[in-house]
VOGU-3710 file (C-alpha; in Angstrom, 3 decimals, decimal comma):
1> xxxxxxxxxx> 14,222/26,603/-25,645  16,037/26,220/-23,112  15,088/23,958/-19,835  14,014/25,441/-16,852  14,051/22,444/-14,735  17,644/21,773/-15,116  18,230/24,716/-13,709  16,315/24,340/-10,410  17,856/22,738/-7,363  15,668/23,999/-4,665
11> xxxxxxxxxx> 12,574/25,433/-4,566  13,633/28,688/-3,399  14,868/29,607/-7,519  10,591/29,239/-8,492  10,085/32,761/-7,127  12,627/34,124/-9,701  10,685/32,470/-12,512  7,894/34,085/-14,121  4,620/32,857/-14,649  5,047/32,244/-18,023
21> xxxxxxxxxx> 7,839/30,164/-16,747  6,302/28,092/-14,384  3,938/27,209/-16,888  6,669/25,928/-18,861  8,165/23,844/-15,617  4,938/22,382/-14,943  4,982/20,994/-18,865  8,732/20,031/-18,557  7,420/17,835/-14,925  5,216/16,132/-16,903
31> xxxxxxxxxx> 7,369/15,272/-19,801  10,291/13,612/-17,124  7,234/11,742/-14,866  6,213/10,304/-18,429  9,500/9,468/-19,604  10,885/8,270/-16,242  8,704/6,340/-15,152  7,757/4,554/-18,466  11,017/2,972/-17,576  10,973/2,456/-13,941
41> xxxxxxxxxx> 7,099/1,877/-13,235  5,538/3,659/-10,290  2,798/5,898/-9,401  2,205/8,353/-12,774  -1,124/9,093/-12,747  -1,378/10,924/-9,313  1,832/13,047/-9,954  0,626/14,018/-13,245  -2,444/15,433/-10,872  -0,313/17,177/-8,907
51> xxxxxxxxxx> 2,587/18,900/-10,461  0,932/22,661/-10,557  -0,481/22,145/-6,795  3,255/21,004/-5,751  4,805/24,263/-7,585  2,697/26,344/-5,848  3,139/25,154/-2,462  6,829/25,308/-2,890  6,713/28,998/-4,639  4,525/29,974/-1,649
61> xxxxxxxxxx> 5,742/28,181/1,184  9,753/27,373/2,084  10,776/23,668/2,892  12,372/22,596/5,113  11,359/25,241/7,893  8,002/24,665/6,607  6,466/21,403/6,553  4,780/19,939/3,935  2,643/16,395/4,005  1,758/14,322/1,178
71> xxxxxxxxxx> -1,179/11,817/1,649  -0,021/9,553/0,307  3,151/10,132/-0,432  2,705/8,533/-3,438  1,963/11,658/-4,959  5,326/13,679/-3,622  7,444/12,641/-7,180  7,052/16,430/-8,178  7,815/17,697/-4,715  11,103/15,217/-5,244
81> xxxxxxxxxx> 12,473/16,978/-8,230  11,936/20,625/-6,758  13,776/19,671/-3,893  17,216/19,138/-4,778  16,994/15,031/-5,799  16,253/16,261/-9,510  19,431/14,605/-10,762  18,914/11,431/-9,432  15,154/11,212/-9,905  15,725/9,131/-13,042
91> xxxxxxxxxx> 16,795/6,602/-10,047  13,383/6,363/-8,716  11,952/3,364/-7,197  15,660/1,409/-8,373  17,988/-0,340/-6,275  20,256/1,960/-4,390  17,792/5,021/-5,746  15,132/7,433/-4,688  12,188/5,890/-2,721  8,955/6,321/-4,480
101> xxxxxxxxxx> 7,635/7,874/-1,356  8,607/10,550/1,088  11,577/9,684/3,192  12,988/11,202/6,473  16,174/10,031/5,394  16,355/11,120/1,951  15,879/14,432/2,539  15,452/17,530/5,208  12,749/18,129/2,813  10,904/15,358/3,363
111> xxxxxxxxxx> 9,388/16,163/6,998  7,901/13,288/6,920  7,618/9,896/5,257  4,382/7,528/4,954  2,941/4,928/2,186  -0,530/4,281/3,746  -3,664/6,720/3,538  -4,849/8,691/6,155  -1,811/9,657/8,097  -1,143/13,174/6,841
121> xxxxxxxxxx> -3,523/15,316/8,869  -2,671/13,323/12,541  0,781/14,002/11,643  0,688/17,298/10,447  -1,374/17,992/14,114  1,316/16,628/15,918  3,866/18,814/13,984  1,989/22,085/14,739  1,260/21,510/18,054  4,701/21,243/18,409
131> xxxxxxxxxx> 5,755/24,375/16,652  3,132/25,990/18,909  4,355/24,808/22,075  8,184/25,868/20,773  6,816/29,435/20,076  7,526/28,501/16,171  6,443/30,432/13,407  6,710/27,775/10,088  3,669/26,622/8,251  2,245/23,275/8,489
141> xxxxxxxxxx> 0,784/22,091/5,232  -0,915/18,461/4,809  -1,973/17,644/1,227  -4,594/14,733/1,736  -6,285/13,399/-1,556  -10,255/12,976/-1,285  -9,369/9,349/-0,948  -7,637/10,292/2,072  -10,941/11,308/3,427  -12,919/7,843/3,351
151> xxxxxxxxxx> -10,557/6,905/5,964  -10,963/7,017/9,738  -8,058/7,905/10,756  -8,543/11,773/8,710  -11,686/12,367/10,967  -9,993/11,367/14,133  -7,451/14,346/13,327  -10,371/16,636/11,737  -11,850/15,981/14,833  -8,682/17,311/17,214
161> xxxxxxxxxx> -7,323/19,632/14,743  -9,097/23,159/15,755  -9,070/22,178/19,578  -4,880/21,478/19,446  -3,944/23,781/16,579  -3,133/27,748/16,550  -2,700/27,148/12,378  -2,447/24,292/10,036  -3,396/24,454/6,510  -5,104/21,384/5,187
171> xxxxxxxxxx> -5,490/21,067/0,665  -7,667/18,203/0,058  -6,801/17,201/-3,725  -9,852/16,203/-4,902  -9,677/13,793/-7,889  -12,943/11,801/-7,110  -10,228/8,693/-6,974  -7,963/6,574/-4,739  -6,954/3,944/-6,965  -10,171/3,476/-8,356
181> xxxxxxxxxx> -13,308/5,726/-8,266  -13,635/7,092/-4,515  -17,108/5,561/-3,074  -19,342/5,854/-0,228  -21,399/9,565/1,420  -18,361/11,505/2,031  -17,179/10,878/-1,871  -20,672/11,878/-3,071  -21,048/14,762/-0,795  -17,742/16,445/-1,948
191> xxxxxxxxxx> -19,248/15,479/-5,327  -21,955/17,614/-4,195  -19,998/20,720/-3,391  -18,456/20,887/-7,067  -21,301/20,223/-8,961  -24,021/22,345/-7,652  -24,426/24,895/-10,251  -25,568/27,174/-7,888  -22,265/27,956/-6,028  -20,128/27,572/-9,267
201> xxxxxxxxxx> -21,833/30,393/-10,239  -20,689/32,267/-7,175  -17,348/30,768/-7,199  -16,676/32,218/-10,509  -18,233/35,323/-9,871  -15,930/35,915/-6,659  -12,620/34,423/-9,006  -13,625/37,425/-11,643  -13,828/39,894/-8,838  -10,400/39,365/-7,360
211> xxxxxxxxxx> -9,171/39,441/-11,384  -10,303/42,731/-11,531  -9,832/44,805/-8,703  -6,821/42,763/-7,550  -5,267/42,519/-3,859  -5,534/40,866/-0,835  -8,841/43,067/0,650  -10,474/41,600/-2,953  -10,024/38,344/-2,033  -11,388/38,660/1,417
221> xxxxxxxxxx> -14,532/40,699/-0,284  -14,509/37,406/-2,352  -14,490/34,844/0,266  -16,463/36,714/2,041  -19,539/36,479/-0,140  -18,637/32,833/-1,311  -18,781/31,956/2,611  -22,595/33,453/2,885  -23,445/31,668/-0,148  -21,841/27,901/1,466
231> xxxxxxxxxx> -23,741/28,890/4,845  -26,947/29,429/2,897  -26,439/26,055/0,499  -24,678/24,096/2,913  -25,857/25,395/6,736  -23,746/22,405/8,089  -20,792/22,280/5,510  -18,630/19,317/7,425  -15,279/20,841/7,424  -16,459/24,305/9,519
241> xxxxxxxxxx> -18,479/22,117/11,762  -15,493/20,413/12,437  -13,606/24,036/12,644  -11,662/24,466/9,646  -12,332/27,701/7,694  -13,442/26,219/3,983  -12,272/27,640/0,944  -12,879/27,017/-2,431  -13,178/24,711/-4,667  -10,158/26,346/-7,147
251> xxxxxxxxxx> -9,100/25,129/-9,780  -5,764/22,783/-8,854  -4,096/23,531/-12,400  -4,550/26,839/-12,611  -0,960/28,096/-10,569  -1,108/31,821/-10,358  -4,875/31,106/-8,667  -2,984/28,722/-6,207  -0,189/30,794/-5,616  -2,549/33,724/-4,723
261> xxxxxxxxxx> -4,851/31,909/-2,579  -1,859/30,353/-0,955  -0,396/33,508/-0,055  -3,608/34,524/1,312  -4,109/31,372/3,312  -0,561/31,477/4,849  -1,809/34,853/6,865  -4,884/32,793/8,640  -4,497/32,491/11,913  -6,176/29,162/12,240
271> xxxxxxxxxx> -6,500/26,186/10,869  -8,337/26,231/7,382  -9,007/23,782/4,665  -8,794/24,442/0,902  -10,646/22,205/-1,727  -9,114/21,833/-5,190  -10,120/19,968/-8,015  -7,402/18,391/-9,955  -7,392/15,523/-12,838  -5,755/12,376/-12,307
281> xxxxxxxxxx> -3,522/11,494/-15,053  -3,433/14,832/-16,453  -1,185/15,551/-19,565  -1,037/12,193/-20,058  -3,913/11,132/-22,412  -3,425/7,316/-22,179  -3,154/7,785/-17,630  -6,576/9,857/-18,347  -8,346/7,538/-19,765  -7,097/4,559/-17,970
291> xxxxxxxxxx> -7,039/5,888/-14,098  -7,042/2,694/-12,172  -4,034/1,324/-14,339  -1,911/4,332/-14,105  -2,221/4,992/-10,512  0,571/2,506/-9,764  2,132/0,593/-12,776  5,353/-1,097/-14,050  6,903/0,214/-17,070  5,359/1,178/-20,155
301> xxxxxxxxxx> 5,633/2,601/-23,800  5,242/6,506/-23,077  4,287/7,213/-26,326  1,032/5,074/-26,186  1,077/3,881/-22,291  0,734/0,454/-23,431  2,428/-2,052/-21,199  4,112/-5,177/-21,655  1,530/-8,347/-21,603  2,949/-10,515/-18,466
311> xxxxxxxxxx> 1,459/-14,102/-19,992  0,832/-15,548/-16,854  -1,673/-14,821/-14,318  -1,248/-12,764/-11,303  -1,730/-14,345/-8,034  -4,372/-11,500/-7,699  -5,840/-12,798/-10,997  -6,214/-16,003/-10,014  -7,745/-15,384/-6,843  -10,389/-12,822/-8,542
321> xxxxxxxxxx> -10,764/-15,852/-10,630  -11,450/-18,584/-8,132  -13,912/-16,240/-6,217  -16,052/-15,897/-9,376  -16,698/-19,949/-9,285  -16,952/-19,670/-5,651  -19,657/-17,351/-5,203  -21,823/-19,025/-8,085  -21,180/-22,288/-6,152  -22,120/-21,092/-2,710
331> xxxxxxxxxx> -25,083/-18,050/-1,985  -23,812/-16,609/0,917  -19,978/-16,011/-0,480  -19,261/-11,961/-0,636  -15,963/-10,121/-1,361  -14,800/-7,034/0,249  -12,122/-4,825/-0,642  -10,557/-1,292/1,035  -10,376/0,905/-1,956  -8,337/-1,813/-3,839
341> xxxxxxxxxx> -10,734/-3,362/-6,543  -7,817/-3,040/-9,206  -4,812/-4,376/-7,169  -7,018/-7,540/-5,210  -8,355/-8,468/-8,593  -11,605/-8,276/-7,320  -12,714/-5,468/-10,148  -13,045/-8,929/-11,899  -15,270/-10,167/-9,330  -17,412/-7,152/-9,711
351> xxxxxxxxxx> -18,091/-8,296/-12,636  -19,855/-11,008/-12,694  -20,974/-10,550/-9,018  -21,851/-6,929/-8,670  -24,611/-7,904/-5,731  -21,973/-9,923/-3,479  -19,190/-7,209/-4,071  -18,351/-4,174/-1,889  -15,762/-1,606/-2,087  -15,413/-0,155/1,661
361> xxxxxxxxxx> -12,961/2,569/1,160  -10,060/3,045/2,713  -11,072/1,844/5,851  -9,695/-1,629/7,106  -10,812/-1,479/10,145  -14,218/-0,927/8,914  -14,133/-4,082/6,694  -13,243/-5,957/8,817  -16,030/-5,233/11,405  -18,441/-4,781/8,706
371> xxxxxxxxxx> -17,031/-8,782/7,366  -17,649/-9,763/11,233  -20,986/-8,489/10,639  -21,692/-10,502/7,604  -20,371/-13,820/9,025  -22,319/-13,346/12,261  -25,746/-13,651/9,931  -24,488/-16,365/8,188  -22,644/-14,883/5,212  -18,942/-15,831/4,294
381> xxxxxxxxxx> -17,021/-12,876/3,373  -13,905/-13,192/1,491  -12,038/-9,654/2,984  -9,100/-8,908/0,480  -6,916/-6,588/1,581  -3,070/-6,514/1,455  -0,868/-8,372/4,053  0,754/-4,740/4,638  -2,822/-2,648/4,920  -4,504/-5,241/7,364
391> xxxxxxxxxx> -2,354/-4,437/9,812  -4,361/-1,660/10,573  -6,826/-3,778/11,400  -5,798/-5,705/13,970  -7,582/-4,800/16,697  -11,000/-6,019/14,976  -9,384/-9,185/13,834  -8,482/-9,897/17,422  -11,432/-8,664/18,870  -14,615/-9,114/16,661
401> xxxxxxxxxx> -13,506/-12,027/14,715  -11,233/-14,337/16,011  -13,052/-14,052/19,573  -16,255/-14,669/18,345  -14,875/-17,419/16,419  -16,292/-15,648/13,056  -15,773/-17,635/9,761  -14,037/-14,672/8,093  -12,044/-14,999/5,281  -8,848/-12,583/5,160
411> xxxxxxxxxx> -7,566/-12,665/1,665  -3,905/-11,106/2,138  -2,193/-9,936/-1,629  1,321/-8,735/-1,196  2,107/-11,486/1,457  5,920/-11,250/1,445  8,433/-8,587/0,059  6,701/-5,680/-2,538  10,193/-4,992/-3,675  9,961/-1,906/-5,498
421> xxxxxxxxxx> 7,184/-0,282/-3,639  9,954/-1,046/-0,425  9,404/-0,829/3,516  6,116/0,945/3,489  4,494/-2,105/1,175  6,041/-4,749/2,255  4,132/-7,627/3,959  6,419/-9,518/5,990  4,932/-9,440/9,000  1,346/-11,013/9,047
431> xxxxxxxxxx> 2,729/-14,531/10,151  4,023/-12,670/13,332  1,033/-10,052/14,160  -1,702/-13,177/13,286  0,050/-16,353/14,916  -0,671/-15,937/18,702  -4,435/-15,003/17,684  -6,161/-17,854/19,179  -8,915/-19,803/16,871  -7,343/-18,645/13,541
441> xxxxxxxxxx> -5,778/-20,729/10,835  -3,164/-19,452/8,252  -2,691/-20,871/5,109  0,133/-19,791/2,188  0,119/-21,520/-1,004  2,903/-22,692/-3,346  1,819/-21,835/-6,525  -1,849/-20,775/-8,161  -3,742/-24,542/-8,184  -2,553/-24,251/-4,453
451> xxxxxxxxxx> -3,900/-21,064/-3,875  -7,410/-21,521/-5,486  -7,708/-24,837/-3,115  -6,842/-22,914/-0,233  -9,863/-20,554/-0,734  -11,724/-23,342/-1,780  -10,944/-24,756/1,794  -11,530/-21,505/3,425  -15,062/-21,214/2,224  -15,727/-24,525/3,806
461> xxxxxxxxxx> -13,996/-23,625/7,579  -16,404/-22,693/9,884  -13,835/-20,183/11,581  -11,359/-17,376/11,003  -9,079/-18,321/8,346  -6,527/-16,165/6,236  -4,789/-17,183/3,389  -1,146/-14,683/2,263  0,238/-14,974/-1,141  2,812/-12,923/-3,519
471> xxxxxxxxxx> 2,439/-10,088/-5,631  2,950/-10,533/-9,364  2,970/-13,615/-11,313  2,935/-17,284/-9,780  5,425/-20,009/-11,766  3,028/-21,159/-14,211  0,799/-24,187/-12,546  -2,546/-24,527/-14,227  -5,390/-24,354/-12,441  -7,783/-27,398/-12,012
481> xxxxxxxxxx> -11,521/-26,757/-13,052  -12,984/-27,805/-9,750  -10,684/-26,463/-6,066  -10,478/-29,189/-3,510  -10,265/-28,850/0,217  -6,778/-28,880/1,608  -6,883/-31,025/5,499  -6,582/-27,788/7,577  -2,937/-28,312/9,240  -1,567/-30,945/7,213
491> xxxxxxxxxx> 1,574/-30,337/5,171  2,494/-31,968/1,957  5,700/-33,774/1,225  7,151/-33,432/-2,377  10,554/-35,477/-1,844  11,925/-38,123/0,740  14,040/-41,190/1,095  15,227/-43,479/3,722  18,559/-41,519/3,246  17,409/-38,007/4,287
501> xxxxxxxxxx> 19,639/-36,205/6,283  18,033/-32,766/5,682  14,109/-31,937/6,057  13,591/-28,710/4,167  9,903/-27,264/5,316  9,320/-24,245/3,045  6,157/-22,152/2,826  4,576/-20,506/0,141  6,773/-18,714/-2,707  10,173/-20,367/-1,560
511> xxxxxxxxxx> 9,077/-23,987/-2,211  11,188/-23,913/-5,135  13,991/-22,749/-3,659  13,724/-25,660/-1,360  13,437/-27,818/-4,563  16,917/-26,244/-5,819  18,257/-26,598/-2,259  17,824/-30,530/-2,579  19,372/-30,789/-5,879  22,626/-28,977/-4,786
521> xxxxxxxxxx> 22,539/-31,353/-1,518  22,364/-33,704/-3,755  25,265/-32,705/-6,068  27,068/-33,539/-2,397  25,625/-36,615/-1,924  22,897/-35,640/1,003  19,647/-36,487/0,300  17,110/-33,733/1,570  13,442/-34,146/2,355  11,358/-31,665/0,664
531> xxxxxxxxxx> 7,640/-30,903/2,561  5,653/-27,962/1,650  4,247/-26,633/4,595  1,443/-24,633/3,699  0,582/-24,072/6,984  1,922/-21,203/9,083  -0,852/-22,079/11,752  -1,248/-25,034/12,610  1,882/-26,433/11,329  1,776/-30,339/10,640
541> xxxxxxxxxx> 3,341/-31,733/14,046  2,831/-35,085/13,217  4,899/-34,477/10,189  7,806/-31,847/11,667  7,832/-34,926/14,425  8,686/-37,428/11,933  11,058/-35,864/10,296  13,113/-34,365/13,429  13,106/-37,561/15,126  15,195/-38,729/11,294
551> xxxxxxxxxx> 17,474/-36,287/10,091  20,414/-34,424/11,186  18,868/-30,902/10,910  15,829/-29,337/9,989  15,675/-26,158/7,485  13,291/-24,075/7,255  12,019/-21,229/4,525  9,976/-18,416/4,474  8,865/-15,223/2,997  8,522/-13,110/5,911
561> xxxxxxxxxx> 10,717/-12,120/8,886  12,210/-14,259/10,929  10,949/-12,983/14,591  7,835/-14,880/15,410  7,591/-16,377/11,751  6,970/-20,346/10,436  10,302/-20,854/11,518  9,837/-19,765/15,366  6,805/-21,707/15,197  8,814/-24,502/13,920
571> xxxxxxxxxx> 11,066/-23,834/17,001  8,135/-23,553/19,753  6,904/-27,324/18,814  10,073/-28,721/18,385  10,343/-27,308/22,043  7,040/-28,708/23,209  7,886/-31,951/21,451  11,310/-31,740/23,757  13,336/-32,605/20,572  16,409/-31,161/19,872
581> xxxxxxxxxx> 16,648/-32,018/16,522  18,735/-28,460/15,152  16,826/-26,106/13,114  18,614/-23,721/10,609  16,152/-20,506/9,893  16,161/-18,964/6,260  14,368/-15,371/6,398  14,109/-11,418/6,355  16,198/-10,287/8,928  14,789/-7,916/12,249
591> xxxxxxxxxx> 15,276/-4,599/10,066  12,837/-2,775/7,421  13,971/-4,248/4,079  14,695/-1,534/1,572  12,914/-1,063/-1,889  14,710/-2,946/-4,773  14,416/-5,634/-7,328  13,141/-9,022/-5,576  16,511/-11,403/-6,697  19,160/-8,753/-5,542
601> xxxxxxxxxx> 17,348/-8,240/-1,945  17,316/-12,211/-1,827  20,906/-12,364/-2,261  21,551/-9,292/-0,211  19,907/-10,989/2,990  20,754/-14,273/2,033  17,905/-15,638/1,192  18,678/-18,205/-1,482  19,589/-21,514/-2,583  23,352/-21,030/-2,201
611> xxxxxxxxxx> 23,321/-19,014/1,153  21,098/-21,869/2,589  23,168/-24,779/1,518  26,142/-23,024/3,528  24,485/-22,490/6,737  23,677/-26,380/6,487  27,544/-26,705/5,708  28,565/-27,087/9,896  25,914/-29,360/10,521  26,617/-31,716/7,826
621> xxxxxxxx> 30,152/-32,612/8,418  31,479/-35,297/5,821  30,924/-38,494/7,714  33,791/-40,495/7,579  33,629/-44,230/6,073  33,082/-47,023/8,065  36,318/-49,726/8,221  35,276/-52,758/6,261
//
C-alpha cells in the first residue's frame, strides 16, 4: 500500500483524501512519532493523543491565514509533519533540526511558538482581537490540554475572552493528564462532565441523530437538546458562565465526528469552546500504560518502549532521595511540586511521604504563595519547580517570601542549559532574576553529595534559600548517609599553591571544567587555584579577596548567562573591594541558546576548557627570566 503521508506537503492535499484515507494517515502518524522519536527522544505520548484532532483542524481550517495554538506546544509534532517540515521531521529535537515545539521562525505555520502551559488562550485573544480590529475574517483556534486549565493564566483569558472577542474557537484536549494525572476541583469537575451517565446518554443520543438525518440543521437540533440537558445537569456549567458556547464532549479520535463538528463550529459567530476526550499515548501500548514516562522521554526501543538504564542517579533522583531522609528527620518538612511529580523526582517522595507531599498544578505562582503560607505557620516547604517554570513566579518570591523573610525552600531542576528541549526550557537565568532579591541565599552544588548537603543546609536556614542544579545525571559522587550543613557563603577551595597565578572560581556543573582548566595551565607551567564557589549569593568575599589580592587574573565559570550572573557578582565586589585584580568571564552569551546536544553548544559558545585557557592567553604573557 502505498503511503499517503509521503505524499502530503501541506495541509491543503487532506481535503482530497477520503475518509478511509485519513484513517490510514492518522495510522501512518503514529507509526513515524514511534519510530522517530524512539531515536531522538521527545514528547510521544501527547502526539500520539493528538494526531486525529490535528488532522481535523487542518482538513477544516487553512494555516497560515488561520491560526492555530497548541498548549503546549509540545503536542504540535503532528501539526509539524502536515505542514510542509515532513521531510525533515526525522530531524526533530537534533542539532541544526526541527524544534520540538512551535516556532515563529520555523514556519508561517507556526503562528505562534510557546513551551510553558497556559499561554494559548491569552494569545489566541490577542490574535483575534486583532483580526477584529483589521476587519479580518481567519479563524482563531487555541488547542489547550485540560492541564492547561489548572493554570491561572487560562482563566485570566477565559475571563476576557467573550468581552474582547467577535469569535475564537477554544478545543480543550482532555486527557485527565499534564505530565502526570491532572489534580485539584477543576480536574475533577471536567471529570464530572464525562462521566455522568446521565448526559452520555444524551450525548449519544444527539451523535445518532445527526448520523441519521444528516446536515447542518441536525446538528443544531442536536446541540440544541444536549444544551437543555447541560443547563438542567449543570445550571452553572463554568465555561458559559464565563461566555463560551460549550459543546460536547466528542470523541477526539473519531475524525469524520471532528471534522463535522468543526465545520459547524467555524460558522459561530462567537467565541465557543469544544471538549474532547482523547487518550494519551494512544496506539502506542507501552506510552498507554506508562503515561508519566512517555510524556517527555529520551530514546527508546519502539518495539517494547523500554529505555536504556542510565546507571547513575539523576540529580532529580538524588534530591527526591535526600528529601525522603529529610522529612523523616524533621516534622514540619513538606514538598511541593507544579504538575511535575515525575520530572522533580518528587513522585518518589510521594511515596514514602504521601501526607507532607502536594502536587499544585500548574500553577507556580500559586505554590509559591501557598509555600509562603506554610512557612509563615512554621512549616518548611521544599518548592521544586524548574529554574525555567519559576520564573513565573517571581512576583510572589519577591513579594511574599523574600520580604517577609519566609524560610522557603526553592528547589530549582533544570538549573542551566536543557539542551534538547532548547530556549523555551532552558534555565539560565535564575542567578540574574533572584540575585538583587534582598534576604535570599543561592546555593549550586558540584556534584550529588554536594547537592544533598545543600538541602540539608537549607532545611536548617531560617530564611529564603534556593538551591539550582542540572538536569540528567551528576558525575558519579556517592552520597554520604548523613547531609551536613554547608557555612552559608563560604566557598570551598579544591587546589592552591604559593605559585598561583590563576584563581579559577567555578559554580556548580563546570567545577570540572575548572579542574581540566588547571591541568592544561599546568601543561604551561602556571599553576591555577581551583575554589568551588557554591555560592551565587553571597559569594565568599573573604576568599575572592584573597585570591585577587595574589594572582594575575581571576576566571570565573558558570552555567548560566553572563548578564547579572556569578561572574557580575564576582565583578560588583571586586568593585566594592576597589581591586582591580582582572576578571576573565566564561558563560552563555546575551542571546536565547538554541536546542542541541549539551558538548556541541559548549563548544559553539565557547564554553570549555580550551576556549577558557585562550582568553587567559593575553593576560598571562610568558614572563621573561630573571638575569642571574
Amino acid at each position: 500500500m502505498a503511503s499517503i503521508l509521503e505524499g502530503i506537503d501541506s495541509p491543503e492535499q487532506l481535503q482530497q483524501l477520503s475518509a478511509s484515507e485519513l484513517e490510514q494517515l492518522a495510522a501512518e502518524i503514529r507509526e513515524r512519532l514511534i519510530t522517530v522519536l524512539s531515536s531522538n527522544g521527545g514528547h510521544l505520548g501527547p502526539n500520539l493523543g493528538v494526531v486525529e484532532l490535528t488532522i481535523a483542524l487542518h482538513y477544516v481550517f487553512h494555516t497560515p491565514s488561520d491560526s492555530l495554538l497548541f498548549d503546549v506546544s509540545h503536542q504540535a509534532y503532528v501539526h509539524k509533519l502536515l505542514t510542509g517540515r515532513r521531510d525533515r521531521f526525522h530531524t526533530i529535537r537534533t542539532p541544526g533540526g526541527l524544534n520540538g515545539f512551535m516556532l515563529r521562525t520555523e514556519s508561517p505555520h507556526d503562528c505562534y511558538g510557546a513551551g510553558h502551559a497556559g499561554t494559548a488562550l491569552s494569545a489566541a485573544l490577542g490574535i483575534a482581537v486583532a483580526r477584529d480590529r483589521t476587519g479580518g475574517k481567519e479563524h482563531v483556534v487555541a488547542v489547550a490540554g485540560d492541564a492547561a486549565f489548572t493554570c491561572g493564566i487560562t482563566y485570566e483569558a477565559l475571563n476576557n475572552v467573550a468581552h474582547h472577542a467577535k469569535r475564537m474557537i477554544v478545543v480543550l484536549n482532555d486527557n485527565e493528564w499534564s505530565i502526570d494525572k491532572n489534580v485539584g476541583a477543576i480536574a475533577s469537575y471536567l471529570h464530572k462532565i464525562v462521566t455522568n451517565p446521565q448526559f452520555d446518554y444524551l450525548h449519544d443520543r444527539a451523535a445518532k441523530l445527526v448520523e441519521k438525518v444528516g446536515g447542518v440543521t441536525a446538528l443544531r437540533m442536536a446541540r440544541k437538546a444536549e444544551g437543555v440537558a447541560k443547563g438542567m445537569l449543570w445550571p452553572s456549567v463554568i465555561f458559559e458562565d464565563l461566555g463560551l458556547k460549550y459543546f460536547g464532549p466528542i470523541d477526539g479520535h473519531d475524525i469524520a465526528t471532528l471534522i463535522k463538528t468543526f465545520e459547524f463550529l467555524k460558522k459561530q459567530d462567537r467565541p465557543v469552546l469544544l471538549h474532547v476526550i482523547t487518550q494519551k499515548g494512544k496506539g502506542f501500548e507501552p506510552a498507554v500504560q506508562k503515561q508519566k514516562k512517555f510524556h517527555g522521554l529520551g530514546p527508546y526501543d519502539p518495539e517494547t518502549g523500554e529505555t536504556i538504564p542510565l546507571g547513575r542517579r539523576t540529580y532529580s533522583e538524588v534530591f527526591a532521595d535526600t528529601m525522603v531522609k529529610l522529612a523523616a528527620f524533621n516534622p514540619k518538612v513538606v514538598a511541593i511540586t507544579a504538575a511535575m511529580p515525575n520530572g522533580t523526582g518528587l513522585d518518589r517522595f510521594q511515596t514514602h511521604h504521601p501526607d507532607k507531599y502536594f502536587d499544585v498544578g500548574i500553577a507556580e505562582e500559586h505554590a509559591v504563595l501557598f509555600a509562603a503560607g506554610l512557612a509563615a505557620k512554621g512549616f518548611k516547604p521544599f518548592c521544586a519547580i524548574y529554574s525555567t517554570f519559576l520564573q513565573r513566579a517571581f512576583d510572589p518570591i519577591v513579594h511574599d517570601v523574600c520580604l517577609q523573610n519566609l524560610p522557603v525552600v526553592f528547589c530549582m531542576d533544570r538549573g542551566g542549559l536543557s539542551a534538547d528541549d532548547g530556549p523555551t526550557h532552558h534555565g539560565l537565568f535564575d542567578i540574574s532574576y533572584l540575585r538583587a532579591i534582598p534576604n535570599l541565599v543561592h546555593m549550586v552544588p558540584k556534584d550529588e553529595d554536594e547537592l544533598a548537603d545543600m538541602l540539608f543546609t537549607a532545611m536548617q536556614w531560617n530564611g529564603p534559600i534556593a538551591v539550582r542544579y542540572p538536569r540528567g545525571l551528576g558525575p558519579g559522587k556517592p552520597v554520604k548517609d548523613v547531609p551536613s550543613a554547608i557555612p552559608i557563603g563560604k566557598a570551598e577551595v579544591l587546589q592552591s599553591s604559593d605559585q598561583d597565578r590563576v584563581a579559577i572560581f567555578a559554580l556548580g556543573s563546570l567545577v570540572p571544567m575548572a579542574e581540566e582548566i588547571a591541568r592544561k595551565l599546568e601543561g604551561r607551567d602556571i599553576a591555577a587555584a581551583v575554589i568551588n564557589a557554591r555560592f551565587a549569593k553571597p559569594i565568599d568575599v573573604a576568599m575572592l579577596e584573597f585570591f585577587a589580592g595574589t594572582v594575575e587574573v581571576i576566571l570565573t565559570l558558570e552555567d548560566h548567562v553572563l548578564r547579572g550572573g556569578f561572574g557580575s557578582a564576582v565583578l560588583e565586589e571586586l568593585n566594592i573591594l576597589g581591586v582591580n585584580t582582572p576578571v576573565v568571564r566564561i558563560g552563555w552569551p546575551d542571546q536565547f541558546i538554541e536546542h542541541g546536544k549539551l558538548d556541541a553548544l559548549r563548544v559553539k559558545y565557547g564554553i570549555t576548557a580550551e576556549a577558557a585557557v585562550e582568553k587567559l592567553r593575553p593576560y598571562l604573557e610568558v614572563r621573561q627570566p630573571q638575569p642571574v
